[in-house]
Steps between C-alpha positions, in 0.01 A plus 500: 500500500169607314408796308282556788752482808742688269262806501400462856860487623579820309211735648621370796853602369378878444232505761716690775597734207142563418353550813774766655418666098135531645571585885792747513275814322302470787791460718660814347168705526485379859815545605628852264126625436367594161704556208757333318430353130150328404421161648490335186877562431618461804325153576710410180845657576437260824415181296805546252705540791387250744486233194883598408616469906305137480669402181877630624390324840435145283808559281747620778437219771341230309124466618258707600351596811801628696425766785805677346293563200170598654699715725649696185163479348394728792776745470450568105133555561513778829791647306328515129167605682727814659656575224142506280400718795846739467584448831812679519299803477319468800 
């Protein structure tokens, strides 16, 4: 494998990661209105924490790409995105 299809086969790695990091403040907005913590922070609590669900994913059941792990990809995000948003206090 090349330098080259090394690099391209880890954005795809963390591309999932990375694009719920950009998507779910929107969702949140949409979905629990305004408020909750600044964008910028929360688009990074989301990539931290979609990158570590990817990783435990790879090291857990041996390759990546499993449904199991882009299902629990999408539970950490709506739950850290109501918890940014207190949700519990609604």
């Amino acid at each position: 494998m090349s330098l080259w299809q090394l690099l391209v086969h880890l954005f795809h790695f963390v591309l999932p990661a990375l694009a719920m990091a950009v998507l779910m403040p929107c969702a949140g907005r949409w979905v629990m209105g305004p408020g909750g913590w600044p964008w910028g922070r929360r688009m990074s609590v989301h990539a931290f924490c979609g990158l570590l669900v990817l990783v435990a994913g790879l090291v857990l059941q041996g390759h990546d790409g499993k449904m199991s792990t882009y299902f629990a990809l999408v539970v950490l995000a709506a739950t850290a995105e109501w918890a940014m948003h207190r949700g519990w206090s609604r």
